[in-house]
C-alpha positions in Angstrom: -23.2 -12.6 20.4 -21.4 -10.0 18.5 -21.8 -10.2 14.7 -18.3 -11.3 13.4 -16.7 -9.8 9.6 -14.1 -10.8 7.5 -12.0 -8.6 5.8 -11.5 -8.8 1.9 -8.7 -5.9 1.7 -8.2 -2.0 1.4 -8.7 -0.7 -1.6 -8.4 3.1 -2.8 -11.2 5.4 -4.7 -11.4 8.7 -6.1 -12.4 9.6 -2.1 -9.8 7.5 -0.4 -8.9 4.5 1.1 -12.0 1.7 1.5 -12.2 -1.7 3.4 -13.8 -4.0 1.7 -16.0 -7.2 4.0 -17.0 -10.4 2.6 -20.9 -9.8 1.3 -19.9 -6.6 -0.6 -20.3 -4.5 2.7 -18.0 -1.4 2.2 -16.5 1.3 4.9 -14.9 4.2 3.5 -12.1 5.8 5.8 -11.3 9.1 6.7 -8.8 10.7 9.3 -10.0 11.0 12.6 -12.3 7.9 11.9 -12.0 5.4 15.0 -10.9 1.9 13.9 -11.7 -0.5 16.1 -12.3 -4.3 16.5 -11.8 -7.4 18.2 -10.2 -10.4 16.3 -12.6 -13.5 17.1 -11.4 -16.8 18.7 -12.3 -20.1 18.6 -14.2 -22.3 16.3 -15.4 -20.2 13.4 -12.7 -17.0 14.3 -9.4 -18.5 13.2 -8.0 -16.8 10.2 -8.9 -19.1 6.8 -7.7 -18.2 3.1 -9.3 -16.1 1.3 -9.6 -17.5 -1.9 -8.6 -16.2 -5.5 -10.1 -14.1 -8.5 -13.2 -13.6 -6.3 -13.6 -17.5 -5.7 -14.2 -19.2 -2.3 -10.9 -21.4 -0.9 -12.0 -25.1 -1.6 -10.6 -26.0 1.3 -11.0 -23.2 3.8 -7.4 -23.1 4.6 -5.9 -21.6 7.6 -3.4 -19.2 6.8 -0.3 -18.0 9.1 -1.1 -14.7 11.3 2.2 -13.2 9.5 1.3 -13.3 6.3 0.4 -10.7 4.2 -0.9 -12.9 1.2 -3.9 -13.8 3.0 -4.1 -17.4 1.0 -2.9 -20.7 1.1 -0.7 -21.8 -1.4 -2.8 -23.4 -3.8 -4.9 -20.0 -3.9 -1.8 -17.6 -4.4 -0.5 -20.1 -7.0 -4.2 -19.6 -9.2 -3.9 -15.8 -8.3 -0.4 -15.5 -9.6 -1.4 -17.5 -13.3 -3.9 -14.8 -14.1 -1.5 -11.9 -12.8 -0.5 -9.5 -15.3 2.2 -8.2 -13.0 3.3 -11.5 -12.7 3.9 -11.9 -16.5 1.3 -14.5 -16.5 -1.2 -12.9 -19.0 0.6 -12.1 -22.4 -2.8 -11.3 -24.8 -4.6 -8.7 -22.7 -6.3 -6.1 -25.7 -6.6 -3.2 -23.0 -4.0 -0.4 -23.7 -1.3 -0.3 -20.5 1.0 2.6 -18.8 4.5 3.1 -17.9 5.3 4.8 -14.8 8.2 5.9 -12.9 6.8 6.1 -8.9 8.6 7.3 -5.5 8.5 6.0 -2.4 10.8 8.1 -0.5 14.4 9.1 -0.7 16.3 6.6 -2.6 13.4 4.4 -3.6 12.2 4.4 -7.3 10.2 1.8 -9.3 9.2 1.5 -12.7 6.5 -0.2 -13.5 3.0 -0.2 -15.5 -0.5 -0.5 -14.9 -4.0 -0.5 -17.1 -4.8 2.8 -18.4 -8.2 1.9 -17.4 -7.2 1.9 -13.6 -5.8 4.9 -13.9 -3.7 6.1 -10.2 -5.7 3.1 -8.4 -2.0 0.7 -8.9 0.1 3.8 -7.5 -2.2 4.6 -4.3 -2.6 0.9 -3.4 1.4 0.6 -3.6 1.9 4.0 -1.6 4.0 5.7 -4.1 4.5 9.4 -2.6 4.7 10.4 -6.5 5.1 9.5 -9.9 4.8 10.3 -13.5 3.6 8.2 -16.6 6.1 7.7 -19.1 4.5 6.4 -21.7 1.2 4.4 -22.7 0.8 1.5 -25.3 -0.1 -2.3 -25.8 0.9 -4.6 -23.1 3.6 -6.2 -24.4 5.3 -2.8 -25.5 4.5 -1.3 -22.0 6.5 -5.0 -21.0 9.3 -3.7 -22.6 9.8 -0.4 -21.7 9.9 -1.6 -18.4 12.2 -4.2 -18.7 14.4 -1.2 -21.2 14.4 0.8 -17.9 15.8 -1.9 -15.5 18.2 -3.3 -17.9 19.5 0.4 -19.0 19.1 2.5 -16.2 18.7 -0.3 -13.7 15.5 0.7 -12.2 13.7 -2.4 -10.4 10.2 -2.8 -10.8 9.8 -4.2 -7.1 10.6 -2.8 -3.8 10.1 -4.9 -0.7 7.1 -3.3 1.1 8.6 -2.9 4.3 11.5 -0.2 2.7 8.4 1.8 1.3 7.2 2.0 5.3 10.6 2.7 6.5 11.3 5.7 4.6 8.1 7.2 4.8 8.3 8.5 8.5 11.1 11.5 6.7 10.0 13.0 3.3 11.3 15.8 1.8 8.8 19.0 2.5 8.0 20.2 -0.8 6.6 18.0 -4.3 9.2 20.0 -5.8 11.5 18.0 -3.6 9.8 14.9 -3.9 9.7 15.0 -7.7 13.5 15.6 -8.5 14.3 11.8 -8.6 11.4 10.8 -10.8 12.0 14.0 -12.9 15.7 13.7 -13.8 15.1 9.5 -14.2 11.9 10.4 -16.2 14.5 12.6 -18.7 17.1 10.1 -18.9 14.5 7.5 -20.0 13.2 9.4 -23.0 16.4 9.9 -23.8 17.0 6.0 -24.6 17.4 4.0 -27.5 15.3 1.1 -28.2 11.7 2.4 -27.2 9.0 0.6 -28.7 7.4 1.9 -31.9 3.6 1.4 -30.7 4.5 3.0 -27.2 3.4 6.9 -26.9 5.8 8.3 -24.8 4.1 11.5 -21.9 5.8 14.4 -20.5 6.5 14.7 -16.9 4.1 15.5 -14.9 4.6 15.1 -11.1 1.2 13.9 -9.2 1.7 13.9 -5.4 0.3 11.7 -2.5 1.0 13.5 0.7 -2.1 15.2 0.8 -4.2 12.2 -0.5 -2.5 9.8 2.3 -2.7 12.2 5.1 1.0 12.3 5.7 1.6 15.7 5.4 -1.0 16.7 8.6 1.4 18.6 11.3 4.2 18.8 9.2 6.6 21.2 9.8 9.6 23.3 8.9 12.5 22.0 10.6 14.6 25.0 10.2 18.0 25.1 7.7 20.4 22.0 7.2 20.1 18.7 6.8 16.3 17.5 7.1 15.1 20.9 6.4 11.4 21.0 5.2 10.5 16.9 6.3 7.5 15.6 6.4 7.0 13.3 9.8 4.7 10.6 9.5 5.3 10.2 13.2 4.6 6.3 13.4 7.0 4.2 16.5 5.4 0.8 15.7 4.3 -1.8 13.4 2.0 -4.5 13.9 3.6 -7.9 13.1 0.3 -10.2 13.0 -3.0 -10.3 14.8 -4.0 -13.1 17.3 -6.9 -14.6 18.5 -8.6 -12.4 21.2 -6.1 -9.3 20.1 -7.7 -6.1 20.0 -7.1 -2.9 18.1 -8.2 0.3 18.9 -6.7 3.3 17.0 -7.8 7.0 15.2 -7.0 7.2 12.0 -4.5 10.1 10.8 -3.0 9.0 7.3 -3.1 6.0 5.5 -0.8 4.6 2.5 -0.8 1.9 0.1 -2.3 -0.9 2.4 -1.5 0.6 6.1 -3.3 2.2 8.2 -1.9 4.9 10.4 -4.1 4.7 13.8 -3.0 7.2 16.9 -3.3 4.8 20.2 -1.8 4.7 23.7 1.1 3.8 22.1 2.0 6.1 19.9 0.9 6.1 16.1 1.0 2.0 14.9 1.1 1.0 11.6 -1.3 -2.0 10.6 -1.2 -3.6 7.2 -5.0 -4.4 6.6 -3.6 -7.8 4.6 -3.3 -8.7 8.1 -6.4 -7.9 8.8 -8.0 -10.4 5.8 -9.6 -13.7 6.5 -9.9 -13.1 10.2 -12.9 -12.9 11.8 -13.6 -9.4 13.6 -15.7 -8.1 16.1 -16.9 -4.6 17.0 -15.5 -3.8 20.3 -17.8 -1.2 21.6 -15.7 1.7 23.8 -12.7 -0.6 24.3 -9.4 1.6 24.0 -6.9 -1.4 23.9 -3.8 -2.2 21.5 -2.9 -5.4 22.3 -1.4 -7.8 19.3 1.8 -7.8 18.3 3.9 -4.7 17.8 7.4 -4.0 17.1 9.4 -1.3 16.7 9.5 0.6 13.1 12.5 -0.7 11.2 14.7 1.7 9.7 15.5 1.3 6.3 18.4 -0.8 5.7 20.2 1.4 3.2 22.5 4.2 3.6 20.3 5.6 0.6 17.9 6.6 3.2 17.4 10.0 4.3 17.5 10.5 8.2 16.2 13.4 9.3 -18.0 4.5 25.4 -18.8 4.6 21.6 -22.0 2.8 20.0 -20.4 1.4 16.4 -22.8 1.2 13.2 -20.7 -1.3 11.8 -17.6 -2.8 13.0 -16.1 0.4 12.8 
């Protein structure tokens, strides 16, 4: 009987993007990697709730295929009351960051993060680029942030599924995927009411493409309008995995929590929060794509710009 994993979530280091498995196990990704498994079925392979702040689910709770959560609700409740993006945590000593971060044409977030951490909170969100603003006690970084959505209205959340819309057409050059970040990051410091104990930073663009592998095969696309785009290339998106589903992909980019994976299909996106609390199998030479796919959803906003393998592990 194949040995069966469970996925804990992706999470990004100083080499790239990492899935984590439940008994510490750890496989770092890199493009051209094959990923590849089976989801298990019956008794034992249903998907069950993984728990919060590194505590077993009490009640082993199933959890929907479609969400992304990847708890039940008691667990996500717990989760949220120790959240400091949630508000939930007002005395935390550690000193915090401001940032402005893009995630494609039209789509800018402010938001802040521990210095501690520093980019880890802007790669696992898939911001293209950003730029710290400023850097401070937590409850001064809370201000600045609110400052920046009251007075420039700038929202500090941007439903996920925009972020993966956008990204198949990116401008070609940092240059060009700074300028919105840049000329908000100047308006900003320009504001009243900035908190004493905050230190404010100068812009300083840093850039994803390279780090998320979205800028492999781009191209010129010759003068007018999408001139210089950057073509993720993906035509699908899983929607949930299912019981005896199998996945079979190469990796060519990754962002935030997706996954790019080439397949007979085309390149798919999967969101490894699918992927948690399942149980997978290694699939051996087994090409398939079989769960759930639908078409990439284009971004709802006219702000958008158009233009036979033996496996070591389960991968």
């Amino acid at each position: 009987m194949a040995r069966m994993w469970r996925c804990t979530g992706l999470r990004w280091s100083a080499q790239g993007p990492v899935l984590g498995w439940d008994g510490g196990r750890r496989t770092a990704l890199t493009w051209g990697k094959r990923v590849a498994f089976k989801v298990a079925e019956g008794e034992g392979g249903g998907r069950t709730c993984g728990g919060a702040r590194g505590n077993v689910c009490p009640l082993g709770a199933a959890v929907p295929g479609r969400s992304t959560g990847g708890r039940c609700e008691e667990c996500a409740r717990l989760d949220r009351a120790h959240s400091v993006a949630a508000d939930a945590v007002a005395d935390d000593p550690r000193p915090y960051r401001v940032y402005l971060a893009w995630f494609g044409p039209g789509l800018v977030k402010v938001g802040i993060t521990a210095l501690e951490r520093g980019p880890a909170r802007l790669l696992e969100q898939g911001a293209v680029c950003f730029s710290w603003l400023g850097s401070g006690p937590l409850m001064a970084a809370r201000r600045s942030e609110e400052l920046l959505r009251t007075a420039l209205r700038v929202p500090d959340r941007i439903p996920y599924a925009h972020k993966r819309a956008v990204r198949a057409v990116l401008p070609g050059t940092e240059a060009e995927r700074a300028a919105e970040i840049e000329e908000l990051h100047g308006r900003a410091v320009g504001l009243g009411g900035w908190p004493e104990s905050l230190t404010p930073e100068p812009f300083r663009a840093v850039d994803h493409v390279r780090v998320f592998g979205l800028g492999g095969g781009a191209r010129e696309s010759g003068a007018g309008s999408g001139a210089g785009a950057l073509r993720a290339g993906a035509v699908g998106e899983v929607t949930e995995l299912v019981g005896g589903g199998t996945v079979s992909g190469e990796l060519v980019a990754a962002a935030g929590p997706d996954l790019h994976l080439a397949t007979e299909r085309g390149v798919v996106v999967l969101d490894t929060r699918l992927m948690t609390g399942w149980g997978l199998e290694p699939v051996g030479g087994d090409e398939r794509f079989d769960v759930p796919v639908r078409a990439l959803r284009a971004l709802p906003s006219s702000r958008a710009v158009a233009g036979g393998v033996r496996q070591d592990g389960l991968f």
